[in-house]
N, C-alpha and C positions, 0 to 999 in steps of 0.2 A: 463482488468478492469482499468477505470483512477480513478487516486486521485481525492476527493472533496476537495474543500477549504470550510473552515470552520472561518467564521471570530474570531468566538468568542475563538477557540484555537490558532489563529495566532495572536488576542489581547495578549494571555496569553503568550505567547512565548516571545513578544515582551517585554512585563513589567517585565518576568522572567529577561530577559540579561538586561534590566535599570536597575533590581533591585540590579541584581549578579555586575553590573558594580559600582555602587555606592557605596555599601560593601566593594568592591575591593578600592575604591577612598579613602573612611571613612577611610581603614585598613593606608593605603599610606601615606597618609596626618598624622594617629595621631604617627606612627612610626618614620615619618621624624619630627615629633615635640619633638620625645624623644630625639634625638640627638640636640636640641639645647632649651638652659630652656628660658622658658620668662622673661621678666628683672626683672617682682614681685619674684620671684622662684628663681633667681640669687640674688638679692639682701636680700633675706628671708635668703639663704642659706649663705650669707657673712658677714651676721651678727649675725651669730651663731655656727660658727666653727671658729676655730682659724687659721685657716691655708689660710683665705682669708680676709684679710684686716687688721689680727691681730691687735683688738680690745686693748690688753694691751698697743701695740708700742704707738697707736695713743693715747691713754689716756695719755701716760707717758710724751711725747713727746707737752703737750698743755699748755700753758702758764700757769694758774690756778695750773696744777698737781707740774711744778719744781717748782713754789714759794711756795708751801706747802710744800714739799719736800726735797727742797732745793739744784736744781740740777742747776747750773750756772757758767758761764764763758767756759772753756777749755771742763771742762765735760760735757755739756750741746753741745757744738760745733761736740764735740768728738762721744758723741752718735746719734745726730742727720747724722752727715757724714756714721756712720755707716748702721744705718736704712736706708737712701738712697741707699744707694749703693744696699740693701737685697730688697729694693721697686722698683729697677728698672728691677731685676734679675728675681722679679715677676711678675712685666708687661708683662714680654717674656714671661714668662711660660702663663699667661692669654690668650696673642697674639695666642699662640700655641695651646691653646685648643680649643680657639674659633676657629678656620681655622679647625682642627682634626672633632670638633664638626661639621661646616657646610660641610666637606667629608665625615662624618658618615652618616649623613643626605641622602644625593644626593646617596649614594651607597645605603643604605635601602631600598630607591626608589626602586632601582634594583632588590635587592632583594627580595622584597618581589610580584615584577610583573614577576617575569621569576621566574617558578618552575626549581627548581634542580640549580639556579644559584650559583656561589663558593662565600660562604661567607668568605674567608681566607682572603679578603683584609679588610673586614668590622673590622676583628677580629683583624688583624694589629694595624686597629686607636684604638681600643679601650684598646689596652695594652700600646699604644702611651698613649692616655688621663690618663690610673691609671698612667702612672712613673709619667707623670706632676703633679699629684697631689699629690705623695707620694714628692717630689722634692718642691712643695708647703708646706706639711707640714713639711719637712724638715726648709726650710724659717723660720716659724714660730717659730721653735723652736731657732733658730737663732738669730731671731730677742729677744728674753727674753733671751736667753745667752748674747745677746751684754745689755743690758741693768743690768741684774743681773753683770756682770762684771764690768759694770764703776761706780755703785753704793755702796758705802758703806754701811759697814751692819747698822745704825744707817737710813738711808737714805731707805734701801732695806725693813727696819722693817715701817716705816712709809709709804710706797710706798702699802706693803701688805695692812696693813690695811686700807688704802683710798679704793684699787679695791676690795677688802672682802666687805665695808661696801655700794661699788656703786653697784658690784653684786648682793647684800642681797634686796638692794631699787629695780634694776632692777628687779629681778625676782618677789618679792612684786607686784609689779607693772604691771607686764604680768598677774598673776595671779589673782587680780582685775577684766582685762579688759577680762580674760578668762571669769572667773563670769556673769560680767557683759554680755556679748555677746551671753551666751549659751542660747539655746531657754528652752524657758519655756515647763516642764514638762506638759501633759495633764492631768486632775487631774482621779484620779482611779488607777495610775500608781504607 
């Protein structure tokens, strides 16, 4: 007895494996996009933790902040030499994640196209990437020990209160624009 061909099941055959190959492409593609964030999502994320761009250093450190303050001449030399030196210490560690990040990426690939592949090297970068950022916020805390240190307490107490009262506007101000942005309820609701 020979086989019939049937077109209309060898259509179905054929759209199945586009379909199954596409799914496979979708999975690949949004996996290797976990390993590296987009620069909105990098940038969202460094301006709201402290341990990446450390928001305090740069406040304190801006011409506006010492003349309220009153952080100038030697001390002013003194802590800025310091924050550099913790700013450049950072750069590497950024340099470092971003490379761990794009070998996360390209391995996932792997992974996730070859069943039963060894994820132990995947699992490497990714305990690589946590020390860099436990070692980031290490920095940060760093970076406000060096400042709390060259500051006096008379200087330290008016420094609080400027970033107390820029926070309090800041967050004011997200919260507005939350408001304002969230879609309108349907009414019945």
């Amino acid at each position: 007895m020979t086989a019939s061909f049937h077109p209309q099941e060898a259509w179905r055959n054929i759209m199945f494996t586009k379909a199954s190959q596409l799914i496979v492409l979708c999975l690949l593609v949004a996996f290797a996009a976990t390993g590296q964030q987009n620069d909105r999502e990098t940038a969202r994320r460094q301006r709201n933790t402290l341990n990446r761009g450390n928001w305090v250093a740069k406040r304190v450190m801006s011409k506006e902040f010492m003349e309220k303050v009153g952080i100038q001449g030697e001390q002013a030399t003194k802590i800025k030499a310091a924050l550099d030196s913790l700013d450049k210490q950072s750069s590497k560690i950024d340099e470092e994640i971003e490379q761990a990040a794009t070998q996360q990426a390209e391995i996932a690939k792997k992974v996730l196209s070859e069943p039963g592949a060894n994820v132990d090297e995947i699992m490497k970068i990714i305990e690589r990437i946590g020390t860099c950022r436990t070692e980031q916020a290490k920095l940060a805390t760093r970076r406000l020990v060096v400042i709390r240190d060259n500051l006096t307490a008379e200087q330290r107490e008016k420094a609080s209160a400027i970033l107390n009262e820029e926070q309090k506007k800041g967050r004011e101000e997200r919260e507005r624009n939350m408001l304002q942005n969230r879609p309108a309820t349907p009414k019945g609701w």
